[in-house]
N, C-alpha and C positions, 0 to 999 in steps of 0.2 A: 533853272526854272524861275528863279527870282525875277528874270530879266521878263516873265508874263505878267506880274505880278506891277510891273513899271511899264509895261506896254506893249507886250507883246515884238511883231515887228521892227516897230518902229524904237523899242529901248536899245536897237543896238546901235542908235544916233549918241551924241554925247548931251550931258545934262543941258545944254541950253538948248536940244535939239528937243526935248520931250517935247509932249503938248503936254503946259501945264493947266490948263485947264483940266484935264484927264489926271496930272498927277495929285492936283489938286481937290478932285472928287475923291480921289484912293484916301489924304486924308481927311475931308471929312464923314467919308464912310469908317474910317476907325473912329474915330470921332461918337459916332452916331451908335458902333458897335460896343463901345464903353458904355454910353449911357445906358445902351438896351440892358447890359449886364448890371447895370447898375441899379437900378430899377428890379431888374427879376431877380439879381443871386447876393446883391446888398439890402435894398430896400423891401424888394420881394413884396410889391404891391403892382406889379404888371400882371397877376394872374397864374402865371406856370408855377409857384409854389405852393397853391391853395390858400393865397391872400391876393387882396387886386384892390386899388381905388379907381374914384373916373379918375382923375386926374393920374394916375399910374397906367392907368387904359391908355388914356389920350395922348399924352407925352411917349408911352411907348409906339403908336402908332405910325411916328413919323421914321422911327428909329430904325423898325423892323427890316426895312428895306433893305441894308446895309449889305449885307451877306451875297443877298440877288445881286445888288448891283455892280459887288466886285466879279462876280461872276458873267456877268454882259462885259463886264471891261477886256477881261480874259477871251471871251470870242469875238469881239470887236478888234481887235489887231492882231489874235490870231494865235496859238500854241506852237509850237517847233517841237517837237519830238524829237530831243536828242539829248545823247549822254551827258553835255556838258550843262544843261539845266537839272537835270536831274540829279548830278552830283553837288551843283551850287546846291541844291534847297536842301540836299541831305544834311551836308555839313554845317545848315544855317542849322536847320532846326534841332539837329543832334547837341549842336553846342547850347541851344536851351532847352534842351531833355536832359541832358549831362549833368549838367553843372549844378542847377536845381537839387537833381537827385542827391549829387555829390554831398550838397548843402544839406540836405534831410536827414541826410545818415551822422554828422558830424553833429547836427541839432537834438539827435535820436543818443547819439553816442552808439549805435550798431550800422554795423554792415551788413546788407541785403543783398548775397549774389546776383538773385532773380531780379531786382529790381534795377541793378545795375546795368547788368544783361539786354534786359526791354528798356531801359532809356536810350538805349543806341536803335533800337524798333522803331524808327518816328513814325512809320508809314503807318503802321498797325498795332502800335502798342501802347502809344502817345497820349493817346483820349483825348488829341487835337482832332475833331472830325470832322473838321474843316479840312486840314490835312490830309486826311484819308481820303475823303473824297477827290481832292481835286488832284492826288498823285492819281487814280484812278481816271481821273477827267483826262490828264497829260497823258495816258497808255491810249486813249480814245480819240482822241485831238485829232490823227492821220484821216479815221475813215471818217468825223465831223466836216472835218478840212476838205474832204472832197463832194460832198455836199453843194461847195459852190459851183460846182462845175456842172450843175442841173440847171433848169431853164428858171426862169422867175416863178412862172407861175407850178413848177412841179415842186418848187420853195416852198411857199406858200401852203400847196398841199401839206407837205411833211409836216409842220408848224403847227395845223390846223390838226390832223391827226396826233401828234404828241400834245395837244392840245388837251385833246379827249381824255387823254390818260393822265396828262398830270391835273387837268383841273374836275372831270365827269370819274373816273376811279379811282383818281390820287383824292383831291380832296375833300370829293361829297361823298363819296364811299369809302375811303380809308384804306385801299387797295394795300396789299403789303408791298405790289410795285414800289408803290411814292405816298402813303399813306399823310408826310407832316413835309414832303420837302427834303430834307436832312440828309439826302444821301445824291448818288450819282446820275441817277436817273433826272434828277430835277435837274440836277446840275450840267448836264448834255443837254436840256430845253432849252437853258437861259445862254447857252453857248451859241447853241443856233440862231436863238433870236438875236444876241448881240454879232454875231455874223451876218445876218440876215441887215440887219441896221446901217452896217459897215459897207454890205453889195449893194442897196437900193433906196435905203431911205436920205433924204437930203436935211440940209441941216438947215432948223425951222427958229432961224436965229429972232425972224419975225415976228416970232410967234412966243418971246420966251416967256412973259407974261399972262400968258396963255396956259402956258406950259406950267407955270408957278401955280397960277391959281387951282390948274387940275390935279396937282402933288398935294395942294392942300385938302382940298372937296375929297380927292381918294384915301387922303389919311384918317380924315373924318368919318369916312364910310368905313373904313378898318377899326376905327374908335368905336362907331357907333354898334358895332355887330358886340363888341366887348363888352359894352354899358348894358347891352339889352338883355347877355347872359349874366350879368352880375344882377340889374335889377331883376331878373325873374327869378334871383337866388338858386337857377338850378348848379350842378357841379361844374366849378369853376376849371374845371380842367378842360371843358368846350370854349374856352376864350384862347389855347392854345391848338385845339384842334380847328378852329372854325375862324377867328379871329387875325389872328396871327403867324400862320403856319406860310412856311417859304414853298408852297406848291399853291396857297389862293390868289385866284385872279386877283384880287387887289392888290395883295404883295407882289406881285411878279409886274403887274401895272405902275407900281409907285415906283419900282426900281428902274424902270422901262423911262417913265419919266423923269425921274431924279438925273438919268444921265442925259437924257435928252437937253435937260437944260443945263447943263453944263457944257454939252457942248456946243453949246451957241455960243459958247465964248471962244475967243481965241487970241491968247497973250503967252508970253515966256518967261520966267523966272527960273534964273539957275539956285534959288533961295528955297523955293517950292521944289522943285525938282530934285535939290539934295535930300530933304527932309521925305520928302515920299519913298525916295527908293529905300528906308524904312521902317514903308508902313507895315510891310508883313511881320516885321520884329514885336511892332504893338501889341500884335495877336499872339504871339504866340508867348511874349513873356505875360503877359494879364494873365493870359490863359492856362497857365499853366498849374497842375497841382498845386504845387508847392507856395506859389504866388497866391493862388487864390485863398488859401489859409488864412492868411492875414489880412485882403486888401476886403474882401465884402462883410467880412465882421466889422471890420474900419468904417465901412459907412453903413452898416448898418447902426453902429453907434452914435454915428453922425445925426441919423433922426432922432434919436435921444436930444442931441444937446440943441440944435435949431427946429423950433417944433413952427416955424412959418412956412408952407412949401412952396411959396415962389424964393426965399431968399434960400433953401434946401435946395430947388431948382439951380441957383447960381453957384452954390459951393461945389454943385457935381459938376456942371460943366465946367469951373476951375479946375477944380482935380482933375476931370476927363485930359483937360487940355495939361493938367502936370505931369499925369502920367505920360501922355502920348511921348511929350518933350522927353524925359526920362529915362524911356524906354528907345527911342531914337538914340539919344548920345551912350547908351550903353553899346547898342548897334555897331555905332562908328567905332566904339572900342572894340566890339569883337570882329569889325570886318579887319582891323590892324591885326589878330589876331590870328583869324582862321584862312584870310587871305592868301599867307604863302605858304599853308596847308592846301588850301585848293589851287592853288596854281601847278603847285609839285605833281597832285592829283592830276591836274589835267594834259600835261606833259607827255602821256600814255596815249596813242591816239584811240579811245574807245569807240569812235565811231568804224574806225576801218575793223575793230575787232568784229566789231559785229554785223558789218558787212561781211566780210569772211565768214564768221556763224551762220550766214541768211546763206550764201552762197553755197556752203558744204548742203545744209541743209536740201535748198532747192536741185543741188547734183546728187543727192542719197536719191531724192522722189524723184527724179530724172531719171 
């Protein structure tokens, strides 16, 4: 599944074969998903903590997107449903659920069965839920997938109806469907619309300017809705409900556009291309328990020592970019790793098993 992650379809070209312009959005949407953290779980002035500045408002505004956008990348070239994705991302991410754990327990000086046990759980045990959701998304991909096969305009319909729901009782009524975004439901929306992009819309390379200036005016609009709940001092936990949240029209609009104008480029680098296939490793070692223990204390002490926040501004996006690197070449060490573990793995044909499984099944109901 890694290989959606790089581009769907078209990853199974070889690295000069990507569009780097595409792989090149992947990283700077980690990029962008570092600072967001950075900001809410170091600096904890974006709001979701029950602290927020404008400038933690506005600076998070641009960042938000991030999440949505990997999720248009993922329907825009499209999911494969099949065993051998599904076993790639296991062993990617099990290897930093493991190993972390491994590391807590020797830091602890105890060993934790349980804890042990659920670091091999990545799908569901992880509190990657990113993860969760989009294994979720990968079991749904088939009946998403055929979706293209309806006319433009019964498209269109569907879009406008899931419309309703994630943005009329997802986000302005709080619907338990899709109430903040965060789960599968939204993440089937941004599928379709990044499919929907991929069947009919043309690339508005003319326009990218256009396109720049409107990622900016709707980040400002995402900014502005934050500033107006912090200046009226009500509870700042409406700047994550109202503001921010991956099921609001603006967020799902910024993402729409942040990829839109990337993809008016169109260039190749096998330099970018290696670094991207990656970028999922970004996410999930940042993210992870044990990581995060140490890395958002780290800058939250960091506003301790630099009290200027535009030159604050520049040590995080240094970091941003040390981590990213970091966490990439640790990657490359564990793909030497786990590599001819999944190879062995995939030697087994799983796919014929489980046509054979579909087959018995379909002669039982026969």
């Amino acid at each position: 599944m890694q290989e959606q992650f790089r581009g769907g379809q078209k990853s199974c070209q070889n690295n000069l074969g990507r569009d780097s312009n595409i792989e090149l959005l992947r990283l700077v949407c980690m990029l962008f998903i570092l600072l967001h953290h950075s900001l809410d779980l170091g600096l904890c002035i974006s709001g979701y903590q029950g602290m927020a500045t404008p400038m933690g408002v506005v600076l998070n505004s641009f960042f938000i997107v991030a999440v949505n956008c990997f999720v248009l990348i993922s329907g825009y070239f499209g999911i494969k449903t099949k065993c051998k994705g599904l076993i790639h991302l296991y062993i990617m991410c099990a290897f930093y659920s493991v190993i972390p754990t491994l590391f807590s327990f020797y830091e602890a000086g105890q060993f934790v069965w349980r804890d042990f046990f659920y670091s091999f759980l990545v799908f569901s045990h992880s509190k990657w839920w990113f993860i969760e959701c989009y294994i979720l998304l990968f079991f749904f991909a088939p009946m998403l997938n055929a979706i293209k096969s309806v006319s433009k305009r019964r498209y269109i319909i569907i879009l406008l109806l899931w419309s309703v729901i994630t943005f009329y009782f997802g986000y302005l009524w709080k619907s338990s469907l899709n109430s903040t975004g965060y789960n599968t439901i939204n993440f089937m929306f941004l599928y379709l619309i990044g499919q929907f992009i991929a069947l009919y819309m043309p690339n508005l390379k003319m326009y990218r300017i256009k396109l720049i200036l409107l990622y900016i005016i709707n980040s400002l609009i995402i900014a502005g809705i934050g500033i107006v709940i912090l200046k009226v001092k009500i509870d700042l936990e409406w700047i994550s409900l109202l503001s921010v949240p991956y099921n609001s029209p603006f967020v799902v609009l910024g993402a729409v556009l942040l990829f839109m104008i990337f993809r008016t480029f169109s260039f190749q680098s096998k330099s970018i291309n290696w670094l991207a296939s990656s970028a999922l490793a970004i996410y999930l070692l940042h993210c992870n328990a044990v990581v995060r223990e140490y890395l958002w204390p780290f800058i939250a002490h960091l506003q301790e020592i630099v009290n200027n926040g535009w030159l604050l501004s520049l040590y995080l996006v240094f970091l941003a970019l040390t981590i990213m690197m970091a966490c990439i070449l640790i990657d490359k060490l564990r793909m030497f790793i786990t590599n001819p573990v999944e190879r062995l793995v995939l030697k087994i044909n799983w796919d014929e098993y489980t046509n054979k499984l579909v087959t018995k099944i379909d002669n039982w109901i026969g």
